[in-house]
N, C-alpha and C positions, 0 to 999 in steps of 0.2 A: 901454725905448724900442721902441717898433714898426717896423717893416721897413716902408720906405714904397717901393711896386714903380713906382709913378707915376714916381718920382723916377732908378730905376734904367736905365728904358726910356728918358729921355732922350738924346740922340747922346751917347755916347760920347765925352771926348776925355781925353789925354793932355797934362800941360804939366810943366817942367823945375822939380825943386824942391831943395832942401843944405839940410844942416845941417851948419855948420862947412864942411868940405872933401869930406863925402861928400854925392854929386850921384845922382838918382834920376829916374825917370819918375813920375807918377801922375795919376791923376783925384780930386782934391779934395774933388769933390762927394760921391763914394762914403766916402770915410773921415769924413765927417760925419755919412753913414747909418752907420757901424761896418765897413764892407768897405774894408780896406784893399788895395791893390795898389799895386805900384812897378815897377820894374826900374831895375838897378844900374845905374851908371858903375862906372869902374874907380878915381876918386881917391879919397882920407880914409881910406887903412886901413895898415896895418904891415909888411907883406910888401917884401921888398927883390926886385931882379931878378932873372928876370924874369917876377917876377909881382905886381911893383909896379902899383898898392899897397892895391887893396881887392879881392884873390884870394877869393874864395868857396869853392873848391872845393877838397877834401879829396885826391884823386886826381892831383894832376898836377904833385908832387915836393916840394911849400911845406911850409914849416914848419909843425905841426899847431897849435901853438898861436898862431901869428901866424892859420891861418886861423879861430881857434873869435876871437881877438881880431877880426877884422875881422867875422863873421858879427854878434857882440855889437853892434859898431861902426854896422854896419847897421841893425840890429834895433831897439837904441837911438835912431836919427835916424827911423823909422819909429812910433816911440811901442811898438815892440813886444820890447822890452829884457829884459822882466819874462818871456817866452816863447822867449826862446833856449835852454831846456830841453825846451823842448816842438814844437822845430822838426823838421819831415819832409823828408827829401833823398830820394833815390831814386838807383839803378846804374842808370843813364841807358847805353842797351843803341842807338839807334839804330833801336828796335821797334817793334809799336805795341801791345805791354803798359797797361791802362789798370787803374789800383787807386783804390780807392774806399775812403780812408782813415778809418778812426776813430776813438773816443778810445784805444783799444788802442796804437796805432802812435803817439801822440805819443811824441817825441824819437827816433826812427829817426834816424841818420846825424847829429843833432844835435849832436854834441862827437868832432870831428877826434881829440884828443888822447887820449881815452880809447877810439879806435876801436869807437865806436858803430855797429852795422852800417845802411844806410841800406835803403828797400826796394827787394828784391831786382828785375833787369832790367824796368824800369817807365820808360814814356819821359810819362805825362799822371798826375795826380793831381786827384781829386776830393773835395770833402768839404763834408759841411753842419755841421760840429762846430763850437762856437766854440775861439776860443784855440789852434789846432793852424797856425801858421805851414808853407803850403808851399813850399818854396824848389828852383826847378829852376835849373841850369846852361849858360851859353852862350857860346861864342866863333865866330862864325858863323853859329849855325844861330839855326832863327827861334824867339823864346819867344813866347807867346800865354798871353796871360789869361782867359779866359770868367766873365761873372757872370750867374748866371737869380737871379729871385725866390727867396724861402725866408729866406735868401740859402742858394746853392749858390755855389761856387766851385771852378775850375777851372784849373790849369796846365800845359802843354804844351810840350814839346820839343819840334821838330820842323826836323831834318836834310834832306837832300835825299830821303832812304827814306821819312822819317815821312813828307817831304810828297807826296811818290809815292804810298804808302798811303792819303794821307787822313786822318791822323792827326787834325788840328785838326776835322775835322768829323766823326767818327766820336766823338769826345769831346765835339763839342758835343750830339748827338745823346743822349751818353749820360748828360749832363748834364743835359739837357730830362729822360730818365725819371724820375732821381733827383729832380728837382725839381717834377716832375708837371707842367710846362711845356709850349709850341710852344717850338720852338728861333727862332720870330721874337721872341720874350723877351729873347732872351739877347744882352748885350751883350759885344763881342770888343775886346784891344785886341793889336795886337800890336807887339813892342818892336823896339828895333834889330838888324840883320841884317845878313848881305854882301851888297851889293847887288850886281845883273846884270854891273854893267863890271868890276867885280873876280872875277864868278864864271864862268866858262868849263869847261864839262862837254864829255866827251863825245860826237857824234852820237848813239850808240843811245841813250844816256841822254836828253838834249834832246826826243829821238823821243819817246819813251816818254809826257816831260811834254806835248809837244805833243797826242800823242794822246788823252791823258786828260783837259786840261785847256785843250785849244785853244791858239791864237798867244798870250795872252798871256804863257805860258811864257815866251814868246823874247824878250828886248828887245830893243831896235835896234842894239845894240852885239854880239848875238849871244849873250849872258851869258843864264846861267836865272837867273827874274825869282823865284826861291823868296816877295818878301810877294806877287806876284800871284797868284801860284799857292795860297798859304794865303788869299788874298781870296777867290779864285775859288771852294776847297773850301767855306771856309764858307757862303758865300752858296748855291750846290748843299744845304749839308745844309741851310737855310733862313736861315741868320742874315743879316736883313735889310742890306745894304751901307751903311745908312744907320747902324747899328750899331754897324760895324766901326772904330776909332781905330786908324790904321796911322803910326808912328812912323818915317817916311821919310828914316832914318840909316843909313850904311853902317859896318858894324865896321870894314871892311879900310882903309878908308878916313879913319877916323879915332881910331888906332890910340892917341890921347894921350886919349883919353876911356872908350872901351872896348875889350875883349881883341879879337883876332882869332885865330885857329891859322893861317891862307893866311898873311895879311901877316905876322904874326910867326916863318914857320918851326914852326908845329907846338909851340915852347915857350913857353908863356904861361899865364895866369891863367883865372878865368873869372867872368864878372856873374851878374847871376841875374834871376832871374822871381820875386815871391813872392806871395800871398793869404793874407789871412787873414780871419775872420769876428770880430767884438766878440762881448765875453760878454754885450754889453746888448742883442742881440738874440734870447735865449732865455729 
């Protein structure tokens, strides 16, 4: 099947989709061209508290094999079951480390249980391989998807540092070379986050955002607005706003759908971000 880029460039959107009890973001249309994307809820998975009940991530005390079972679990309602061997994690540092994965690197950090090591302090991951499943980690912070033509695809961390640094459009940027693209190509979605009323930073820090990124930093509640501020970066590195699907959920806020670290005290689970490319478009 051929890659149709027509199709790709259209807005952007995000709509709620389960299988069984595990509930996911994605865009539709893309997993019909072969690019899958999603981002986790927290329900349909094995993990008991507190990191009930669909924990993704290896790192934050859960049982290894409840979380290689919930990764499966995911993977599975995603049509991509058959590649939970072949899944890419990363040690998610808070940086702005950008790795440009390829078939080398499938199954990094793929199997909790057999302490698979994931790659090494990398906060965005990139790749135009098919079949190599990327899966980043969130409780808070903001995950972001990128798709350019090729298909490339892209996934992004991005904490209150990353988004200070610019991380999401530094990687969209570096996604446009890889793809030999304008980064007005590239379509962004970005998934649920804490929002401003629950996020309260700061002076210097607010400062800083404000500086770099003007008022929209601040909301009116005083809180850092971290999706405006990841709007804002991308649209600066070019990605057109009309592009961007920003999923307008607060973690902290709604703590029985997905994780938080603020609202939960620091002890919790974590969702994910994932991409992957079909093998039927190579």
């Amino acid at each position: 099947m051929e890659y149709n880029v027509d199709e790709t460039q259209r807005a952007p959107a995000l709509g709620r989709s389960s299988q069984g009890d595990v509930c996911y973001w994605t865009d539709d249309r893309l997993r019909t061209r072969g690019v899958t994307l999603a981002f986790s809820e927290r329900t349909g998975g094995v993990s008991l508290p507190p990191y009930a009940s669909l924990n993704l991530a290896a790192h934050v005390g859960d049982d290894p094999v409840s979380v290689d079972e919930n990764r499966r679990c995911f993977l599975d309602a995603l049509g991509l079951g058959h590649l939970a061997h072949r899944l890419v994690t990363a040690e998610q540092v808070h940086g702005e480390q950008i790795r440009i994965v390829r078939a080398a690197d499938a199954g990094s950090g793929a199997r909790a249980a057999s302490g698979a090591e994931p790659i090494a302090a990398t906060d965005a991951l990139i790749t135009d391989e098919p079949d190599l499943p990327l899966m980043l980690l969130f409780a808070d912070c903001v995950p972001v998807i990128l798709v350019a033509p090729g298909p490339v695809v892209a996934v992004v961390h991005a904490g209150w540092r990353g988004a200070l640094a610019g991380l999401p459009g530094i990687t969209a940027s570096r996604l446009a070379e890889e793809a030999g693209c304008d980064t007005a190509s590239i379509n962004a979605y970005v998934g649920a986050h804490i929002g401003a009323c629950h996020y309260e930073v700061g002076y210097e820090i607010l400062s800083q955002f404000v500086n770099r990124f003007g008022t929209v930093a601040r909301a009116e509640s005083g809180g850092l607005d971290l999706g405006a501020v990841v709007t804002r970066n991308l649209t600066d590195a070019g990605v057109p706003s009309c592009s961007i699907a920003l999923l307008g959920v607060c973690t902290a806020d709604q703590t029985d759908r997905f994780f938080s670290y603020r609202a939960e005290d620091g002890l919790t689970g974590r969702h994910s971000a994932v991409a992957c490319i079909g093998p039927s478009l190579r």
